[in-house]
PDB file of N, CA, C and O in Angstrom:
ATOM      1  N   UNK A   1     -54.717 153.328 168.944  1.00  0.00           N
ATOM      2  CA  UNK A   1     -54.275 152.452 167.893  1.00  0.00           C
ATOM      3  C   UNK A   1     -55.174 151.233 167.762  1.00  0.00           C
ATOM      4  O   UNK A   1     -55.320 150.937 166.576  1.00  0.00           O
ATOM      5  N   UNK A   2     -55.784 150.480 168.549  1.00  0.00           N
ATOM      6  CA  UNK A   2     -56.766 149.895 168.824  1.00  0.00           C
ATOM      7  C   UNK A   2     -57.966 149.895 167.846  1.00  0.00           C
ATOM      8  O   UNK A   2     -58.435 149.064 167.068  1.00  0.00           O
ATOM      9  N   UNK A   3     -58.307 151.309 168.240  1.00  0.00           N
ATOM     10  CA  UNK A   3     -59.329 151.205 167.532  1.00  0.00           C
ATOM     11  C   UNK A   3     -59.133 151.914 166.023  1.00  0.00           C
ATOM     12  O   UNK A   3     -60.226 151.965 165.459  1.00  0.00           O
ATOM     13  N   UNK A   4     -58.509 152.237 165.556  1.00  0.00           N
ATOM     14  CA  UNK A   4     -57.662 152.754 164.455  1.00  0.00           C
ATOM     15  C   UNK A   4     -58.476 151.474 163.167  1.00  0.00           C
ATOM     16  O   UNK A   4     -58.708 150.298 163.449  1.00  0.00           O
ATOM     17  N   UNK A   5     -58.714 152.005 162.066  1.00  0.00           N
ATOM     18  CA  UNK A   5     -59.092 150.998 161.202  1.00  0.00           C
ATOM     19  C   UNK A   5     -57.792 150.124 160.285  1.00  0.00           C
ATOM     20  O   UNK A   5     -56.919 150.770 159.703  1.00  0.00           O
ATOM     21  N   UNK A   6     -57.813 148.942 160.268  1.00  0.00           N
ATOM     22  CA  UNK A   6     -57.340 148.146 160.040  1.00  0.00           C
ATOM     23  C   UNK A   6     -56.768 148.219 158.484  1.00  0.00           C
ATOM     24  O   UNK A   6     -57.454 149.065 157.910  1.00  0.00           O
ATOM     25  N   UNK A   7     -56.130 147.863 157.897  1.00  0.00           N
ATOM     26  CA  UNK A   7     -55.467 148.135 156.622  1.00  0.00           C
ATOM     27  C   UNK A   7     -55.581 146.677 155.917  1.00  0.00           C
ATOM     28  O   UNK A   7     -55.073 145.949 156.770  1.00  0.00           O
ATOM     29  N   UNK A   8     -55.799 146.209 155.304  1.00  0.00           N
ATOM     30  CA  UNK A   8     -56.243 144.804 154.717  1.00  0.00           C
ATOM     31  C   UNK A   8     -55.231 144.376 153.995  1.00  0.00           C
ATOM     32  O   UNK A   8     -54.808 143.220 154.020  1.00  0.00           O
ATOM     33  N   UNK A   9     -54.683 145.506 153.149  1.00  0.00           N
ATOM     34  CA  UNK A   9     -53.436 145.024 151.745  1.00  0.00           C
ATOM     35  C   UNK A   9     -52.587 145.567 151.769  1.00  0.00           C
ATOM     36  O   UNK A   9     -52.065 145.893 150.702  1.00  0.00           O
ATOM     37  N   UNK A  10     -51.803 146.080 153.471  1.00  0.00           N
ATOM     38  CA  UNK A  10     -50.607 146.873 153.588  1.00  0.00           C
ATOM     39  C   UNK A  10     -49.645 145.908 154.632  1.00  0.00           C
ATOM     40  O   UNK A  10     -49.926 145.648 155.802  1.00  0.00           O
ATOM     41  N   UNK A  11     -48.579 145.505 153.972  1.00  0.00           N
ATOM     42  CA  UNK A  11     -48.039 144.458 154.596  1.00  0.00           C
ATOM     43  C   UNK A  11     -46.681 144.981 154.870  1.00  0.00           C
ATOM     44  O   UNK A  11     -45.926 144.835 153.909  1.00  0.00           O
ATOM     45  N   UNK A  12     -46.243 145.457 155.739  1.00  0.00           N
ATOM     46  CA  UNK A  12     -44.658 145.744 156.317  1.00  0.00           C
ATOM     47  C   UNK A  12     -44.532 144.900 156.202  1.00  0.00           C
ATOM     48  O   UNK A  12     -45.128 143.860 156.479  1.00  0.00           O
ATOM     49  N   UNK A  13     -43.137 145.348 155.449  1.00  0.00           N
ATOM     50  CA  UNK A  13     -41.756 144.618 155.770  1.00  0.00           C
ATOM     51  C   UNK A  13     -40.513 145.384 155.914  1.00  0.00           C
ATOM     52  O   UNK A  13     -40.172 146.525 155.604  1.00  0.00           O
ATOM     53  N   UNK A  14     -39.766 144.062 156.672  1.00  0.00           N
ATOM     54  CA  UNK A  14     -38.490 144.835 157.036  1.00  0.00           C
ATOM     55  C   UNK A  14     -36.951 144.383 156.249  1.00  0.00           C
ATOM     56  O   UNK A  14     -35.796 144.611 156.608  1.00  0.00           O
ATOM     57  N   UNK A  15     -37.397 143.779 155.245  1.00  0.00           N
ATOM     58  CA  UNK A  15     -36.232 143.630 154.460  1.00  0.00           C
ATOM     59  C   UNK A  15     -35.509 144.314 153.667  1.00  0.00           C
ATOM     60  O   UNK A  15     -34.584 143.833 153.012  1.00  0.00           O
ATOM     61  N   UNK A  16     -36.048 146.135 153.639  1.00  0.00           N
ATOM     62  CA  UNK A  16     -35.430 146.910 152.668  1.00  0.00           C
ATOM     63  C   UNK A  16     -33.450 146.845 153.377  1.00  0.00           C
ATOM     64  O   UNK A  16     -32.898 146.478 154.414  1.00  0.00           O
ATOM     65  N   UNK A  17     -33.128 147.308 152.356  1.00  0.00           N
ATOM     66  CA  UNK A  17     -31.672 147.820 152.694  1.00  0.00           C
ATOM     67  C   UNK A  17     -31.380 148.963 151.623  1.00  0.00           C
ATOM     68  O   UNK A  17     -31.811 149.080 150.476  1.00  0.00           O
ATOM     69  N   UNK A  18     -30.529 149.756 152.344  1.00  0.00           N
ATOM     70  CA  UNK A  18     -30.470 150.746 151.106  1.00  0.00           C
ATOM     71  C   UNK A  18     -29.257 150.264 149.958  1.00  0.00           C
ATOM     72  O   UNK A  18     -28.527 149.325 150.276  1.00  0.00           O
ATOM     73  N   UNK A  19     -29.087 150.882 148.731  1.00  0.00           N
ATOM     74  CA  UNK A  19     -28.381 150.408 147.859  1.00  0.00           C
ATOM     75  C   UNK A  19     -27.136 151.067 147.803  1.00  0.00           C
ATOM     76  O   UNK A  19     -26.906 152.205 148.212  1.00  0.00           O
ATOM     77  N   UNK A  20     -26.252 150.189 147.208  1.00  0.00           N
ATOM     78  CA  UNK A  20     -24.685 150.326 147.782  1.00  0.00           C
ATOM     79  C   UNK A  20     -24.248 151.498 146.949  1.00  0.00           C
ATOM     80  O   UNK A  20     -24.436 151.713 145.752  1.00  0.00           O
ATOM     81  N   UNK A  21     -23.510 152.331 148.024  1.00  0.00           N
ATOM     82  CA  UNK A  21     -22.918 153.366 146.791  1.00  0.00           C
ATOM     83  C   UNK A  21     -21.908 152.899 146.152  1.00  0.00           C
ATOM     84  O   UNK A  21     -21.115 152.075 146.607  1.00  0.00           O
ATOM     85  N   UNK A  22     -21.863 153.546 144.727  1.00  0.00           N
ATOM     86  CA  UNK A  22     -21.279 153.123 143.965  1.00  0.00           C
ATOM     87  C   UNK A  22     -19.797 153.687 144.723  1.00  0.00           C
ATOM     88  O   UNK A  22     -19.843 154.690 145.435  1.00  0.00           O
ATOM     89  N   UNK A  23     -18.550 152.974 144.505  1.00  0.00           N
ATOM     90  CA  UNK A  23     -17.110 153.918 144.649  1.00  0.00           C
ATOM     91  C   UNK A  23     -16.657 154.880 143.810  1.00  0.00           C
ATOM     92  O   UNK A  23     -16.857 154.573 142.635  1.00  0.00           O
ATOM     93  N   UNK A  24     -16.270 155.640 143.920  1.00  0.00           N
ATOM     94  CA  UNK A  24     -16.071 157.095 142.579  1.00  0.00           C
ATOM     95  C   UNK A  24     -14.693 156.930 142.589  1.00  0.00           C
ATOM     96  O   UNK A  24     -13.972 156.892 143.586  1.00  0.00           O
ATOM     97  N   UNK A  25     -14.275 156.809 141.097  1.00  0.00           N
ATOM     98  CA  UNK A  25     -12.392 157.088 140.883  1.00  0.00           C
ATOM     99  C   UNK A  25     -11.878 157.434 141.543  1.00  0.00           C
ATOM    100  O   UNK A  25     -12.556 157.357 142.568  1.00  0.00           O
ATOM    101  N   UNK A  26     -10.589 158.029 141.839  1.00  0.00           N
ATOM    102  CA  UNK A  26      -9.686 158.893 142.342  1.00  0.00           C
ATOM    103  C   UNK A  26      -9.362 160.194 141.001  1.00  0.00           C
ATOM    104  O   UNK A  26      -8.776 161.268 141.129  1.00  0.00           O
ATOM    105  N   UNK A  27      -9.815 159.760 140.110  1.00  0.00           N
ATOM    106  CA  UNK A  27      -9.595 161.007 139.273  1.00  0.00           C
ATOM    107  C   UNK A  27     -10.327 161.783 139.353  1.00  0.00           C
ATOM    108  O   UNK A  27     -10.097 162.951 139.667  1.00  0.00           O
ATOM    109  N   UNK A  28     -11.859 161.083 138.960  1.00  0.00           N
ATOM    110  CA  UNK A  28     -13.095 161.856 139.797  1.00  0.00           C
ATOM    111  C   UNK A  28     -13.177 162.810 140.507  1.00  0.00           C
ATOM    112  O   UNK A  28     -13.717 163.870 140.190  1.00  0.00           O
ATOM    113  N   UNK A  29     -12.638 162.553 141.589  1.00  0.00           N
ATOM    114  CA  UNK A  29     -12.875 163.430 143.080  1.00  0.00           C
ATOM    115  C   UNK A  29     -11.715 164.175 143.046  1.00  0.00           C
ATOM    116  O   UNK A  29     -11.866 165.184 143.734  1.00  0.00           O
ATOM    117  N   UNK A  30     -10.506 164.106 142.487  1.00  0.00           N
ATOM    118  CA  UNK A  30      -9.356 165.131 141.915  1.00  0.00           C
ATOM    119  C   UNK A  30      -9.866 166.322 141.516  1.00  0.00           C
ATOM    120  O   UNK A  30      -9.658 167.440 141.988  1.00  0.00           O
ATOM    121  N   UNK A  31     -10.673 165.932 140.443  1.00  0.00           N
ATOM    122  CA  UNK A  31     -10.690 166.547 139.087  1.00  0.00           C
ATOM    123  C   UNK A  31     -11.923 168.130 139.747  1.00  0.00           C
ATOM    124  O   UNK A  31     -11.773 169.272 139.313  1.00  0.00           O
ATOM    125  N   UNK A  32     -12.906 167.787 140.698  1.00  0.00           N
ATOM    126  CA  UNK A  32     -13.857 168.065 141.339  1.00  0.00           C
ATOM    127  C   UNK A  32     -13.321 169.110 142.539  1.00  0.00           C
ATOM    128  O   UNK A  32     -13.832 170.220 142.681  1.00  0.00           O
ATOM    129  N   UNK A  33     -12.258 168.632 143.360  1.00  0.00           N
ATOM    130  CA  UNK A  33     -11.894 169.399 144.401  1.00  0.00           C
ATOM    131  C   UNK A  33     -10.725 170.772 143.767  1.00  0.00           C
ATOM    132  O   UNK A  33     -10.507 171.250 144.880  1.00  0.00           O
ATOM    133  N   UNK A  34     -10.156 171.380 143.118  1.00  0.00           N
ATOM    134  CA  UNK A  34      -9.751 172.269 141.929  1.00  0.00           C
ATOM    135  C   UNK A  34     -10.814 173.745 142.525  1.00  0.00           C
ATOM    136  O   UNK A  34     -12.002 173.484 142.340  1.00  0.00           O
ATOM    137  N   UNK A  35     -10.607 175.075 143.129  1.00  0.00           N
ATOM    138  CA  UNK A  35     -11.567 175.955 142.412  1.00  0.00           C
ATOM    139  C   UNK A  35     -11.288 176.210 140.978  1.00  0.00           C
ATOM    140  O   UNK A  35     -10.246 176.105 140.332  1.00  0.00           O
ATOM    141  N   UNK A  36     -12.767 176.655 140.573  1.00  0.00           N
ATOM    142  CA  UNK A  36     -12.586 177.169 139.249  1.00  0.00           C
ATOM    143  C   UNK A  36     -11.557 178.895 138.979  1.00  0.00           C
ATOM    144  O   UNK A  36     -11.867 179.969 139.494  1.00  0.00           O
ATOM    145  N   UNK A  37     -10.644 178.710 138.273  1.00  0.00           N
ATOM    146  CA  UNK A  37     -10.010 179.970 137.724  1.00  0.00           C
ATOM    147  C   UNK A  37     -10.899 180.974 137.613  1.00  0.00           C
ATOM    148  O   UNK A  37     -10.336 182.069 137.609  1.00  0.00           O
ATOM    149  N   UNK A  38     -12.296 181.035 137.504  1.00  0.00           N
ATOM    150  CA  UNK A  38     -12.658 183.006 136.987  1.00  0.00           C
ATOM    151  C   UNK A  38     -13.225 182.746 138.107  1.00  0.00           C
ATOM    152  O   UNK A  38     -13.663 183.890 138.231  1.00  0.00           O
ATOM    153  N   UNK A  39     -13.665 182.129 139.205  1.00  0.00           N
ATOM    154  CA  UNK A  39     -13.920 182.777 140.336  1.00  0.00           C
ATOM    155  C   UNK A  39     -13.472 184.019 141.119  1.00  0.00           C
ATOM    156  O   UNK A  39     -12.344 184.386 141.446  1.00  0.00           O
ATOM    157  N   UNK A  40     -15.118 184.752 141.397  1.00  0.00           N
ATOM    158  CA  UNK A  40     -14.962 186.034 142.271  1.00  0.00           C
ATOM    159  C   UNK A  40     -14.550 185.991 143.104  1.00  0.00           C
ATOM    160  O   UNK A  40     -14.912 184.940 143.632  1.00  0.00           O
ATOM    161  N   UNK A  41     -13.539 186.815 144.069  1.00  0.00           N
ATOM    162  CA  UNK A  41     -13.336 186.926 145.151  1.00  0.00           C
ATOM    163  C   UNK A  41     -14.632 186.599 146.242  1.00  0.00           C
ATOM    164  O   UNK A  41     -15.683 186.449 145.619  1.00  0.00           O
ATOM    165  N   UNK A  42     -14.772 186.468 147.607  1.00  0.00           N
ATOM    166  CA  UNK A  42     -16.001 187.115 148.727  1.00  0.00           C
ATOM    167  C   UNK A  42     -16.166 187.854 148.782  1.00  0.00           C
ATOM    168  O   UNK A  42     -15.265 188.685 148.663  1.00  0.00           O
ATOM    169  N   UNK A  43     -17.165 188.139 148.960  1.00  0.00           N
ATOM    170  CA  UNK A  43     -17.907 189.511 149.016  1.00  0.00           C
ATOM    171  C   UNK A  43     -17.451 190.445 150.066  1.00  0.00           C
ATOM    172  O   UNK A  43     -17.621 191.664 150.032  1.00  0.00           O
ATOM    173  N   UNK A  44     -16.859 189.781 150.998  1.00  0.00           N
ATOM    174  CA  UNK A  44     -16.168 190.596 152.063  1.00  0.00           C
ATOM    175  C   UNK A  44     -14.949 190.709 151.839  1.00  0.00           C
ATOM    176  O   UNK A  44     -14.435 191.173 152.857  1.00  0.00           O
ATOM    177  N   UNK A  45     -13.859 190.460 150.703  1.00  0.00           N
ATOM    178  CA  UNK A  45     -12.736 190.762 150.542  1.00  0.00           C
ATOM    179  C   UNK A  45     -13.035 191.396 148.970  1.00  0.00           C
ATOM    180  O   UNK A  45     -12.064 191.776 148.315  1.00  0.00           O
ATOM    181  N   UNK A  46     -14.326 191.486 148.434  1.00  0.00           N
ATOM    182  CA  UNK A  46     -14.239 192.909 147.256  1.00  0.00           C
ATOM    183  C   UNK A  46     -13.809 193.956 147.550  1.00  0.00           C
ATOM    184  O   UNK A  46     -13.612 194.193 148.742  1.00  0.00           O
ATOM    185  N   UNK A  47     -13.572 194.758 146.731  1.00  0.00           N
ATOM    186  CA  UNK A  47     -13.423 195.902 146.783  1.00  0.00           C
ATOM    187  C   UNK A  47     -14.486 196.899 146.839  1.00  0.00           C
ATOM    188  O   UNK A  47     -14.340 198.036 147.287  1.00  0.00           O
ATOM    189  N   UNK A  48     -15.783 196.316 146.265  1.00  0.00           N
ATOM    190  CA  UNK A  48     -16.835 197.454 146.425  1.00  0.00           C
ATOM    191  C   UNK A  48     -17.982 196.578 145.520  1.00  0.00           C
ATOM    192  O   UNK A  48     -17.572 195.849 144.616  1.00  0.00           O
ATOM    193  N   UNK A  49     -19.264 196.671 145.773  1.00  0.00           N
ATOM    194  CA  UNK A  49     -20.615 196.081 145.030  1.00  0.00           C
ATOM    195  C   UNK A  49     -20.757 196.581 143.720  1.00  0.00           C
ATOM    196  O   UNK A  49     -21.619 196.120 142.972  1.00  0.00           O
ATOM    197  N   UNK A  50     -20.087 197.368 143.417  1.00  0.00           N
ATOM    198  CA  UNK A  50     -19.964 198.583 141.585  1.00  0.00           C
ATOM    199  C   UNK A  50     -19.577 197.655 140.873  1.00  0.00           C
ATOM    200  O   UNK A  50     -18.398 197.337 141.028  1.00  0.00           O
ATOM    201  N   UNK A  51     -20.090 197.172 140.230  1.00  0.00           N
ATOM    202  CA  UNK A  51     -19.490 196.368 138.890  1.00  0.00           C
ATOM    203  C   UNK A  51     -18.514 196.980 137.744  1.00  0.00           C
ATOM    204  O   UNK A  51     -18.506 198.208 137.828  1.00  0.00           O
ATOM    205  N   UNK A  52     -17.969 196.655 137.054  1.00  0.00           N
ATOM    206  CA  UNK A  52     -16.749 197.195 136.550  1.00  0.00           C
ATOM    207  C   UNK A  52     -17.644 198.429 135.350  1.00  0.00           C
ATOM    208  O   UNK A  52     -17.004 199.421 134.998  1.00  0.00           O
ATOM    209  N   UNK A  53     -19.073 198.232 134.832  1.00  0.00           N
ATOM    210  CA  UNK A  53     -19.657 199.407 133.717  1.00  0.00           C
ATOM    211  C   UNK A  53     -19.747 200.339 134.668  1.00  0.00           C
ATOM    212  O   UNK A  53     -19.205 201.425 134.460  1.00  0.00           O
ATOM    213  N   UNK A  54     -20.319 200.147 135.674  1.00  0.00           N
ATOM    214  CA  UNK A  54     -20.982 201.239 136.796  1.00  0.00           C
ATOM    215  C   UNK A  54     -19.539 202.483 137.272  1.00  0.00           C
ATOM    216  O   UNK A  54     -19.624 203.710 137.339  1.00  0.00           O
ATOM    217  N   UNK A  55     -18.519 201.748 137.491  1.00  0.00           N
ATOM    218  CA  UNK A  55     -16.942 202.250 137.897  1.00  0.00           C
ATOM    219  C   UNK A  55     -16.424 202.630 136.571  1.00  0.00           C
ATOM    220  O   UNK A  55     -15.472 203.402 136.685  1.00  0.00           O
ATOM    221  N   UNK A  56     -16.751 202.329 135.260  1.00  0.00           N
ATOM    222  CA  UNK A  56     -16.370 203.035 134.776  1.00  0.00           C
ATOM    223  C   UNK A  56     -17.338 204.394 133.794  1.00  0.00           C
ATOM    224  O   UNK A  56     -16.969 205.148 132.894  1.00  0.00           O
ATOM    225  N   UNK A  57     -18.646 204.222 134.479  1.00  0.00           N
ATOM    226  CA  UNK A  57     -19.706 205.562 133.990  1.00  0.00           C
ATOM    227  C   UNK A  57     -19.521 206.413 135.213  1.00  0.00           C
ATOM    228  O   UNK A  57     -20.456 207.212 135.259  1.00  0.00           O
ATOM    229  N   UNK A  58     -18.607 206.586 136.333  1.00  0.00           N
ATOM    230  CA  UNK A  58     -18.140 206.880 137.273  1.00  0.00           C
ATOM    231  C   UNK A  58     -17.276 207.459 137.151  1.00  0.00           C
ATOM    232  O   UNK A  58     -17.218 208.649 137.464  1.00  0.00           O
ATOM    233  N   UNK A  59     -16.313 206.782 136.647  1.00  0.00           N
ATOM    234  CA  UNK A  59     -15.301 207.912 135.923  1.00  0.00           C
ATOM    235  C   UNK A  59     -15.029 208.656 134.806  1.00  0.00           C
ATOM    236  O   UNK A  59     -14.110 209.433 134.547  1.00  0.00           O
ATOM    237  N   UNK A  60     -16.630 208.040 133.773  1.00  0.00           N
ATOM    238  CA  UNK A  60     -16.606 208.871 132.355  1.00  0.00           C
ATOM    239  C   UNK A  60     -17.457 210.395 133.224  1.00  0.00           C
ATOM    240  O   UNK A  60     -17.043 211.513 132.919  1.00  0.00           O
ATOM    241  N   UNK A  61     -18.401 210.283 134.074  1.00  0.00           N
ATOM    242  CA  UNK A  61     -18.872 211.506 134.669  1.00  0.00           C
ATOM    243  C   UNK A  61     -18.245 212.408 135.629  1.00  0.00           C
ATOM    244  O   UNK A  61     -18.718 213.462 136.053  1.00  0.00           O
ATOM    245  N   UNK A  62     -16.978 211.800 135.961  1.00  0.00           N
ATOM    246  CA  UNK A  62     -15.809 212.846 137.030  1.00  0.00           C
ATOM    247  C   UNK A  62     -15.153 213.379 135.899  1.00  0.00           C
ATOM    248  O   UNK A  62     -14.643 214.468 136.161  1.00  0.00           O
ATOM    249  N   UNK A  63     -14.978 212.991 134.700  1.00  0.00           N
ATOM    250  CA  UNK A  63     -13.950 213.637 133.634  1.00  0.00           C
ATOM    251  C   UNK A  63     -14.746 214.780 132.610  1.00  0.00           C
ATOM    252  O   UNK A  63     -14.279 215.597 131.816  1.00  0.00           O
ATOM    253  N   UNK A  64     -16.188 214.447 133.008  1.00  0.00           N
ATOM    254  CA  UNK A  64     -17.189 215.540 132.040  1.00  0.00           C
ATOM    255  C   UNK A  64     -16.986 217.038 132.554  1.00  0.00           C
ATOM    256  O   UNK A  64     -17.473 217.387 133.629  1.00  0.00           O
ATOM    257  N   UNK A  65     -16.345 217.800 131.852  1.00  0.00           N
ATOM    258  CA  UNK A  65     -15.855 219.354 132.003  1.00  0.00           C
ATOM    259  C   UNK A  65     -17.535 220.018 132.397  1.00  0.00           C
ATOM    260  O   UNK A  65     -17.721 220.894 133.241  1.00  0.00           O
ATOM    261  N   UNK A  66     -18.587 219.390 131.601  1.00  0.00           N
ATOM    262  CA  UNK A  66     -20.027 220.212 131.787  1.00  0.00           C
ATOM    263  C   UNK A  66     -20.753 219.912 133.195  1.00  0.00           C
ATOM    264  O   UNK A  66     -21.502 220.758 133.683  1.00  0.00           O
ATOM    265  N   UNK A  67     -20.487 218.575 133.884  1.00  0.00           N
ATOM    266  CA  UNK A  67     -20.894 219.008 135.463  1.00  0.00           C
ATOM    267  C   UNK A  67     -20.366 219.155 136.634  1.00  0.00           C
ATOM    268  O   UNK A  67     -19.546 218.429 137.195  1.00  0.00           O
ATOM    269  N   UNK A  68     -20.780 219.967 136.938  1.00  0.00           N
ATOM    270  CA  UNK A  68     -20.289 220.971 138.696  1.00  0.00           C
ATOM    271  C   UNK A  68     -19.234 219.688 139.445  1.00  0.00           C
ATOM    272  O   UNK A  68     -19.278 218.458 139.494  1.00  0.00           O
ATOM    273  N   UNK A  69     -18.332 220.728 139.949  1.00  0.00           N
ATOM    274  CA  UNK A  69     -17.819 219.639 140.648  1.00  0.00           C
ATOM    275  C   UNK A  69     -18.458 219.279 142.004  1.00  0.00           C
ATOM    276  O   UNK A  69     -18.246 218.201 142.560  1.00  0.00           O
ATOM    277  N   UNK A  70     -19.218 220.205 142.481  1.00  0.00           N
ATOM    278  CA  UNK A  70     -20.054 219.158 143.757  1.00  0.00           C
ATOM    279  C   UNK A  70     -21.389 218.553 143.548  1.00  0.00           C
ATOM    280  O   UNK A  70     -22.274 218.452 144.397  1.00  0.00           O
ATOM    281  N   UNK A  71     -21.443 217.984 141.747  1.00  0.00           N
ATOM    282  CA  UNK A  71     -22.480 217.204 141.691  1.00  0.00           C
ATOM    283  C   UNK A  71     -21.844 216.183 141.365  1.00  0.00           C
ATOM    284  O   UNK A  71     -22.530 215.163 141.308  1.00  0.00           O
ATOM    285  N   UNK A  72     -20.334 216.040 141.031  1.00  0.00           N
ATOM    286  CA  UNK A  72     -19.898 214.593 140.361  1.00  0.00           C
ATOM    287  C   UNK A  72     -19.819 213.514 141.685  1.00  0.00           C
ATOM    288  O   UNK A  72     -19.349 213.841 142.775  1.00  0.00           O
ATOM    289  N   UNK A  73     -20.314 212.304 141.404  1.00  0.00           N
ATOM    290  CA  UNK A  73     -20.204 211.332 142.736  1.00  0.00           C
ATOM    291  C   UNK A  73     -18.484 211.146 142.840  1.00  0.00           C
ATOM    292  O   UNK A  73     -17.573 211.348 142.037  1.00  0.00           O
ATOM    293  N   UNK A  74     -18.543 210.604 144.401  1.00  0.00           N
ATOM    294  CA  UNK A  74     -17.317 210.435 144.446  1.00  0.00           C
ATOM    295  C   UNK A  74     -16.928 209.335 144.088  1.00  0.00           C
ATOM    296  O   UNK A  74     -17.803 208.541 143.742  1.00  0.00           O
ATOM    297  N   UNK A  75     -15.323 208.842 144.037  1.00  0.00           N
ATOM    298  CA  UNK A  75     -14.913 207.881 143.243  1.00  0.00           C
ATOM    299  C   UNK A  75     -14.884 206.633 144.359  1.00  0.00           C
ATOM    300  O   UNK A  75     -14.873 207.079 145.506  1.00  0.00           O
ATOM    301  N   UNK A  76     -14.869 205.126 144.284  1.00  0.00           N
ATOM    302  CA  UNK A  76     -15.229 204.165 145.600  1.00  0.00           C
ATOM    303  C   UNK A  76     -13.610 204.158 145.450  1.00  0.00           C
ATOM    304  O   UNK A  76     -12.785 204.503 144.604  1.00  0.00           O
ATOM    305  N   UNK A  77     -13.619 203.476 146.960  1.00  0.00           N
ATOM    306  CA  UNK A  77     -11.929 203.029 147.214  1.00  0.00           C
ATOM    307  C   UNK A  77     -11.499 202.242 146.645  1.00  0.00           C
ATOM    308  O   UNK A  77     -11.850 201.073 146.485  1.00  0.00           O
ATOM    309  N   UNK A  78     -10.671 202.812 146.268  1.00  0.00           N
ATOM    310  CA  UNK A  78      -9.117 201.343 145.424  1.00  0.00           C
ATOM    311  C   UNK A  78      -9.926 201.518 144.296  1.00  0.00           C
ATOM    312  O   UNK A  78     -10.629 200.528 144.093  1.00  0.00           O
ATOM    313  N   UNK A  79     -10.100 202.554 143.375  1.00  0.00           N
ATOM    314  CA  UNK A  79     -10.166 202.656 142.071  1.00  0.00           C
ATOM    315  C   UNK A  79      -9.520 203.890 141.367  1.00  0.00           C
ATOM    316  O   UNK A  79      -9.574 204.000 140.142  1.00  0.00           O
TER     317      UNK A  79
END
């Protein structure tokens, strides 16, 4: 540090403070803590990663009379 070159026009100081938080309503922070209504379930309490088109081109192809029945996929649980 010694021998470190010297800084000519850099002057610490120690008078910063940080700036005051503002206080937030009580309605505010009401209004905020609420989940939203169309929220998804977790992913670990779905029923399955198939989105609702996919589950139902799933069951438009189990009802097609023209393919084999051991080519139709099977149907996921709880549908």
């Amino acid at each position: 540090e010694r021998n470190a070159p010297q800084f000519l026009y850099f002057n610490p100081t120690d008078d910063w403070k940080p700036k005051p938080s503002k206080p937030e309503p009580k309605q505010v922070q009401k209004a905020q803590s609420p989940k939203p209504k169309n929220s998804s379930p977790q992913p670990s309490k779905q029923k399955s990663n198939l989105t609702p088109g996919e589950i139902e081109a799933i069951k438009a192809m189990r009802a097609d009379p023209n393919i084999p029945e051991d080519a139709k996929p099977p149907l996921p649980e709880g549908y």
